[in-house]
C-alpha positions as CSV (number, residue, x, y, z in Angstrom):
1,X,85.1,-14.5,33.8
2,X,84.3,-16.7,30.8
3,X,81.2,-15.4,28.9
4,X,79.8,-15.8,25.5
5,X,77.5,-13.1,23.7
6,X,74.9,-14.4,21.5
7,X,74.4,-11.5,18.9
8,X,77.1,-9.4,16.8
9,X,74.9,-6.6,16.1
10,X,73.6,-3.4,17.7
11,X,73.7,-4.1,21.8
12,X,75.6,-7.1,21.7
13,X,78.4,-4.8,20.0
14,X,78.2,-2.5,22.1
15,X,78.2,-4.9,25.2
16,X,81.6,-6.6,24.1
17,X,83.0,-2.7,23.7
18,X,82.6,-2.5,27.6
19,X,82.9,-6.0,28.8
20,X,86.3,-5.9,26.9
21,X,87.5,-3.1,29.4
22,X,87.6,-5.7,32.1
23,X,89.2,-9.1,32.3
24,X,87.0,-10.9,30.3
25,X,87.2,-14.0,28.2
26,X,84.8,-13.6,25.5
27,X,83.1,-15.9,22.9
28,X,80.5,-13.9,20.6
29,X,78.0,-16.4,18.2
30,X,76.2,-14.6,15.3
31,X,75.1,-16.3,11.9
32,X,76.6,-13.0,10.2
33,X,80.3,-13.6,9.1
34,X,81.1,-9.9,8.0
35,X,79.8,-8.8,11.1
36,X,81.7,-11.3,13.2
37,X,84.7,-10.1,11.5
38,X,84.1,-7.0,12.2
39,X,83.7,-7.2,15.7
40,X,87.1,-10.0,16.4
41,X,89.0,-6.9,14.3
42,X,88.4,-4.0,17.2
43,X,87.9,-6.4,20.5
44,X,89.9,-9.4,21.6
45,X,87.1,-12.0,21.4
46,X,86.4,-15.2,20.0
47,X,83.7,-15.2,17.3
48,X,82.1,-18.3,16.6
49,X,79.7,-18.7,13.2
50,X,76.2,-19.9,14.2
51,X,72.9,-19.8,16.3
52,X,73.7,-19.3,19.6
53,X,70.5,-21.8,20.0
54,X,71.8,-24.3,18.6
55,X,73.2,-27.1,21.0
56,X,76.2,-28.2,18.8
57,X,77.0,-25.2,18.6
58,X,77.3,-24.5,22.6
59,X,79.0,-27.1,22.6
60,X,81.9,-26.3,20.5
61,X,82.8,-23.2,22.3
62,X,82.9,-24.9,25.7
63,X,79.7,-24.1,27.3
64,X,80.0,-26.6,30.3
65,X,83.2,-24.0,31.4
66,X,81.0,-21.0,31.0
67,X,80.5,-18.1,33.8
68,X,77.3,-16.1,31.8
69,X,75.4,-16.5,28.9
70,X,74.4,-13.4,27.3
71,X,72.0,-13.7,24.7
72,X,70.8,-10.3,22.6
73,X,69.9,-11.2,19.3
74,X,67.1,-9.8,17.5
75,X,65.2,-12.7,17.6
76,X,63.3,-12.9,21.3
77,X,62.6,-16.7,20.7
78,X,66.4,-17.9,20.1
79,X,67.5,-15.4,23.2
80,X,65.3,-17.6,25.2
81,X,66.1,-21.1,23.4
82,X,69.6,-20.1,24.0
83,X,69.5,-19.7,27.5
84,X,67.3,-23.1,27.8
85,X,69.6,-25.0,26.6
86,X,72.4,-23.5,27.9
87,X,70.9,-24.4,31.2
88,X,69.8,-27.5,30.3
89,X,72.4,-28.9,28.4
90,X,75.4,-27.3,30.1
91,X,74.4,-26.1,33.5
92,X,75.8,-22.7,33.0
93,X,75.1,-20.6,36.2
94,X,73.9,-16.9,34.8
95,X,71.9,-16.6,31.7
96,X,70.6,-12.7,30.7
97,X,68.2,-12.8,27.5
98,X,66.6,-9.7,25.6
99,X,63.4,-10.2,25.0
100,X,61.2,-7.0,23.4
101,X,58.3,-8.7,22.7
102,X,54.8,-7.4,25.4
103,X,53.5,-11.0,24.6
104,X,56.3,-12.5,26.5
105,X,56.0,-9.7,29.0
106,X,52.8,-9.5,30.1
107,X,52.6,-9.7,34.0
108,X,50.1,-12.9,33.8
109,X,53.0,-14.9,32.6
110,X,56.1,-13.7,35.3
111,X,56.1,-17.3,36.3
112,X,57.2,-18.2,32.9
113,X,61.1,-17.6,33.9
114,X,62.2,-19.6,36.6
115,X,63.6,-22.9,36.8
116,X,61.5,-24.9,36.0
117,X,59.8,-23.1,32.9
118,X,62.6,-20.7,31.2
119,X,65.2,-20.2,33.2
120,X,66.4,-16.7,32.0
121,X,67.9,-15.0,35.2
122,X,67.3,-11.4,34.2
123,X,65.2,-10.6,30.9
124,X,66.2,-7.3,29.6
125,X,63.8,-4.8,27.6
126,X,65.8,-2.4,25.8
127,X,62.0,-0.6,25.6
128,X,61.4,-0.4,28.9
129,X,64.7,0.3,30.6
130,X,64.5,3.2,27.7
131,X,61.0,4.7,29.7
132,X,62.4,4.0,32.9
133,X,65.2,6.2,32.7
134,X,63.2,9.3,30.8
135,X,60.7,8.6,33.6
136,X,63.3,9.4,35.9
137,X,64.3,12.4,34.4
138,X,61.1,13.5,34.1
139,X,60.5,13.3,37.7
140,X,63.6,14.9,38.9
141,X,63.5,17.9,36.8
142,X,67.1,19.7,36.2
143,X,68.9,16.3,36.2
144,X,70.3,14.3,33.0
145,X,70.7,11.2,34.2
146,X,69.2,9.0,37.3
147,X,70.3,5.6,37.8
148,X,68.7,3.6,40.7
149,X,70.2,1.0,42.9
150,X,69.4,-1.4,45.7
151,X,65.7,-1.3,45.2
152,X,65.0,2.4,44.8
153,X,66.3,2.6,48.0
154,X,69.7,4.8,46.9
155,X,71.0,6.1,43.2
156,X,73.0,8.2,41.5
157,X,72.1,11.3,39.6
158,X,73.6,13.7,37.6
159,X,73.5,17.3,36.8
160,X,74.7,19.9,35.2
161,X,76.6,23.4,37.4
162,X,75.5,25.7,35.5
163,X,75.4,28.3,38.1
164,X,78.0,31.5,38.2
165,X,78.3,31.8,41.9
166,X,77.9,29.2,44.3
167,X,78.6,28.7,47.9
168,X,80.7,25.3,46.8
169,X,82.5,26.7,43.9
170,X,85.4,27.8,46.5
171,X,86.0,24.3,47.6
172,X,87.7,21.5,46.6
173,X,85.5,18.1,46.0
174,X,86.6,16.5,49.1
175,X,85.6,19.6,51.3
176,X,82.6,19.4,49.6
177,X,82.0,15.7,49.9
178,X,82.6,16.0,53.7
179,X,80.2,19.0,54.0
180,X,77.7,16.8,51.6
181,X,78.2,13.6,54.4
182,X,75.8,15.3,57.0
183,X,73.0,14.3,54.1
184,X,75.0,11.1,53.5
185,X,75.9,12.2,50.1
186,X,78.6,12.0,48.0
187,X,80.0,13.4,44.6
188,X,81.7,10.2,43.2
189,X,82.6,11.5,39.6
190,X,83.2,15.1,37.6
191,X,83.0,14.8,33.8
192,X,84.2,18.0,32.6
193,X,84.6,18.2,28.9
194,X,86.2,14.8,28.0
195,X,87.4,14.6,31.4
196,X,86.2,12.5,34.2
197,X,88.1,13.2,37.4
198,X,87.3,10.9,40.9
199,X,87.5,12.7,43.9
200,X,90.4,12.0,45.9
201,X,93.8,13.3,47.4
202,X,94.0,15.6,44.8
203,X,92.7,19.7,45.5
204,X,89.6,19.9,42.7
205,X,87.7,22.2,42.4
206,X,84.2,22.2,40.7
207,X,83.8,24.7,37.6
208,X,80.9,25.9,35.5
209,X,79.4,23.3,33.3
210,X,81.1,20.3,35.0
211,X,78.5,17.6,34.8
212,X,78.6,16.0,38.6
213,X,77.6,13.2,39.9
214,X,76.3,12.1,43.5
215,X,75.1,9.3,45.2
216,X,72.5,9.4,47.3
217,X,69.1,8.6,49.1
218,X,66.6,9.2,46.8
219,X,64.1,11.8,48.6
220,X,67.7,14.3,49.0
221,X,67.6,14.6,45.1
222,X,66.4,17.9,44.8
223,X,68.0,19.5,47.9
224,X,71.1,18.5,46.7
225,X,70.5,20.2,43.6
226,X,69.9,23.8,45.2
227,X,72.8,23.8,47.3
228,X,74.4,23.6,43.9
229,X,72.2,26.7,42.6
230,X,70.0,23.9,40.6
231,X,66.5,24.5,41.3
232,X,64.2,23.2,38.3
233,X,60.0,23.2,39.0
234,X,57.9,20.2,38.1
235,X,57.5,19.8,35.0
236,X,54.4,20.1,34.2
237,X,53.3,19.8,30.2
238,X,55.0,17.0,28.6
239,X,54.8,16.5,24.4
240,X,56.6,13.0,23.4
241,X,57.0,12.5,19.7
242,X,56.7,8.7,18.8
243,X,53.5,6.1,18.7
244,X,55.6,3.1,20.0
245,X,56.1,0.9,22.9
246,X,58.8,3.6,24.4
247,X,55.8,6.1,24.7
248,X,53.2,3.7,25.6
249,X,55.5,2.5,28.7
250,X,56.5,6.4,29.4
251,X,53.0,7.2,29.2
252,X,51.6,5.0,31.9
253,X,54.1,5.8,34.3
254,X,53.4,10.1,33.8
255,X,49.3,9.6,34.0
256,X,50.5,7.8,37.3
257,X,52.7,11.4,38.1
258,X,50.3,14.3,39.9
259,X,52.4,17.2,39.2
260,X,51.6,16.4,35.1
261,X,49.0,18.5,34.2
262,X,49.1,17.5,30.4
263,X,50.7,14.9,28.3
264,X,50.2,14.5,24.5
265,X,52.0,12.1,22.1
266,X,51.9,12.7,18.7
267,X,52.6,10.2,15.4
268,X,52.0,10.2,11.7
269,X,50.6,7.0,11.8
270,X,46.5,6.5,12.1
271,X,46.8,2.8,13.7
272,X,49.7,3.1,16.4
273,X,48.0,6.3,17.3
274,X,44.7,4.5,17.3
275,X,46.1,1.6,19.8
276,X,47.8,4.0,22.1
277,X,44.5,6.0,22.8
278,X,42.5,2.6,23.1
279,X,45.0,1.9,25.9
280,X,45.7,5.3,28.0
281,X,43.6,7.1,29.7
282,X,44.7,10.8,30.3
283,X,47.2,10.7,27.7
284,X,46.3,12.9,24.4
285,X,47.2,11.2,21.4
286,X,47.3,13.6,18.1
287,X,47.7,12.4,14.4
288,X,49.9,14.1,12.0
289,X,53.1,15.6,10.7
290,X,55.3,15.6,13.5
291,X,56.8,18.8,11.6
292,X,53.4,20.7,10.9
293,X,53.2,23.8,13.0
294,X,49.7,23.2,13.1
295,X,50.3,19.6,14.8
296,X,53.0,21.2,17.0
297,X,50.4,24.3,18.3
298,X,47.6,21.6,18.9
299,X,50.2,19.6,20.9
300,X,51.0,22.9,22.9
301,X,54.7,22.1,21.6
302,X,55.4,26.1,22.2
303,X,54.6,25.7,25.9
304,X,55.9,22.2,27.0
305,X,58.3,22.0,29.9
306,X,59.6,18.8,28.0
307,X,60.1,17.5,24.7
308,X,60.7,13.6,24.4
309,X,61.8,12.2,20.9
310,X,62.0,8.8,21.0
311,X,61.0,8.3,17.0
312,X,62.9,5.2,15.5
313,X,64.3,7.8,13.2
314,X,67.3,9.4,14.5
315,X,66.8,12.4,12.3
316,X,63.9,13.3,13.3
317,X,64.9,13.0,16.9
318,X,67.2,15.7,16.5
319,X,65.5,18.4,14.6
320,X,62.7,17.7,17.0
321,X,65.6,18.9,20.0
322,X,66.4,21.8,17.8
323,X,62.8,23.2,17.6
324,X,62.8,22.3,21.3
325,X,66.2,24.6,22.5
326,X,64.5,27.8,20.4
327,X,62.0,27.4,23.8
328,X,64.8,28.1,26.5
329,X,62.7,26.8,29.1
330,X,61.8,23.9,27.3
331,X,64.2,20.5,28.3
332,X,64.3,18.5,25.2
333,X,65.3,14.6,25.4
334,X,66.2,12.7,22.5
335,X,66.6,9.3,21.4
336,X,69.5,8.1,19.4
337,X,69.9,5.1,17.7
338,X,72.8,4.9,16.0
339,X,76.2,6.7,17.8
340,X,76.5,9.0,14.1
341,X,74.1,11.4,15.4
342,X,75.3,11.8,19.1
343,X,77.6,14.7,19.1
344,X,75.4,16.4,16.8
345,X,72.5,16.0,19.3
346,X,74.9,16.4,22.6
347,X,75.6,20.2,21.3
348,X,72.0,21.3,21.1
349,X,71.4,23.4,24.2
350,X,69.2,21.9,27.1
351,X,69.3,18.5,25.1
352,X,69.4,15.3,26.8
353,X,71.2,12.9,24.8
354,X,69.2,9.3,25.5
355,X,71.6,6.5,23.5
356,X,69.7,3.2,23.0
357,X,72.1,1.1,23.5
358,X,74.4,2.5,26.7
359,X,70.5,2.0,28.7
360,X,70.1,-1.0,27.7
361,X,73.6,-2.7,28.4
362,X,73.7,-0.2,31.5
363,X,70.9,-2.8,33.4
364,X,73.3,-6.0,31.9
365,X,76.3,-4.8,33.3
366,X,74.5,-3.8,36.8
367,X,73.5,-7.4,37.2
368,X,76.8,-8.9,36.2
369,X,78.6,-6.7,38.9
């Protein structure tokens, strides 16, 4: 498949790290040379010097013979320029475009991409995708990760077998996997350590801390879970750290979620904290030192049943888990921005490492399959 990248930085890097994996022919366009250089150094691609808006410059790198345009720059405006005149221009069948901005997104404008207007075939949030996923973890307590597929209507969770003694620990994967088939379930990967082991011909069996995961129907989630000797209650009190559009989009969903009792986002900074209690309703918004005790006992921090750090500060994020893990019934998810900080922040015990860019090029790369 033939596809060009619009955007050298950040997800687009990140992108062409998996997209190489496959057999790809891949064109990236930035206006930054060093970076450019950086990326044709560690990935076989082609990098091309320019605005990926820019119709000369689609046309140099052969857009008529294109497969996918996908478009990630920082800028929402050329992301959707791009994919206009790709499809204008040069007819190219699948155009993806980020686009962060809530004025593009507002639901009174979902006519905007189509055909006829914009035609952007899937617009990516890195935001949103960001609050769907700790949503999902938030409602399916004891998991780490929960990835959706055909409309809601199967997906694929993970967990971690933490338990000594379990009924399963004396069987191998595929014993299990055909004992699992009467929910019409299935474990389709192990990761143990840096390990990730398939089930197949081979006699595996599952150890203590494996990280497992199954594929599903959605509503068999949890009783999956026990028969693995995971049994997690609803969480309940829920303290996010961050006044952005992360928490605002998290939010919502949790003042939509009965088994929250309380939720309470706290932020150093007067105006976002201002504008997110204009705009929730149950939602407790507290102004202050993140780090104050006296901010963290008005937030009932001691007492949460989750932690959420989704700060653009990746520092932060993680001493934010550390005070978390000293509450051993307290799950503590945390946002990292730049890779630097994630096996610092994968070590911190019942931390959930949430890595900006692996959600957002996870939706991308579900599309393009």
């Amino acid at each position: 498949m033939k596809i060009v990248v619009g955007g050298a930085t950040g997800v687009g890097r990140s992108l062409v790290g998996y997209l190489s994996l496959g057999n790809n022919d891949i064109i990236v366009v930035d206006e930054n040379a060093a970076k450019l250089d950086e990326l044709a150094k560690e990935y076989d691609v082609q990098p091309v010097l320019g605005s990926i808006s820019h119709p000369d410059i689609q046309e140099s790198l052969g857009m008529k013979n294109v497969d996918m345009l996908i478009a990630v720059t920082d800028s929402d405006e050329i992301n959707m320029i791009a994919c206009q005149v790709a499809y204008t221009l040069f007819n190219v069948p699948r155009k993806i475009a980020r686009v962060d901005s809530k004025y593009f997104l507002n639901p009174l404008w979902n006519t905007l991409y189509n055909e006829k207007s914009l035609p952007i075939d899937l617009v990516i949030t890195p935001d949103i995708e960001i609050a769907k996923f700790i949503f999902q973890l938030i409602s399916l307590p004891g998991s780490t990760a929960v990835f959706p597929f055909l409309n809601d209507s199967i997906n694929i969770f993970a967990f971690r077998h933490t338990a000594v003694d379990t009924p399963f620990m004396k069987f191998s994967l595929n014993h299990i996997n055909q004992k699992l088939s009467d929910l019409s379930a299935r474990i389709v990967l192990i990761i143990r350590g840096s390990r990730r082991i398939v089930p197949n011909e081979e006699e595996v069996h599952l150890q203590r801390n494996d990280l497992i995961y199954v594929s599903c129907y959605p509503e068999q989630n949890m009783e999956i879970m026990r028969l693995f000797g995971v049994d997690h209650n609803p969480y309940e009190k829920i303290v996010i750290f961050g006044g952005n559009a992360i928490s605002y989009y998290l939010a919502t969903q949790i003042e939509k979620n009965d088994n929250v009792s309380s939720c309470r986002i706290i932020d150093d900074d007067v105006a976002k904290a201002e504008k997110l209690a204009e705009k929730l309703n149950s939602t407790a918004v507290i102004t202050g030192e993140m780090m104050s005790d006296v901010i963290l006992q008005d937030a009932g921090f001691n007492n949460a049943d989750v932690s959420v750090a989704v700060t653009d500060r990746d520092k932060d994020n993680m001493l934010l888990a550390l005070l978390a893990s000293r509450n051993k019934d307290t799950q503590a998810l945390s946002l990292v921005n730049s890779k630097d900080y994630n096996l610092l922040t994968a070590n911190i015990r019942n931390n959930v490492l949430i890595d900006r860019s692996v959600i957002t090029i996870s939706a991308i790369l579900k599309y393009l399959r």
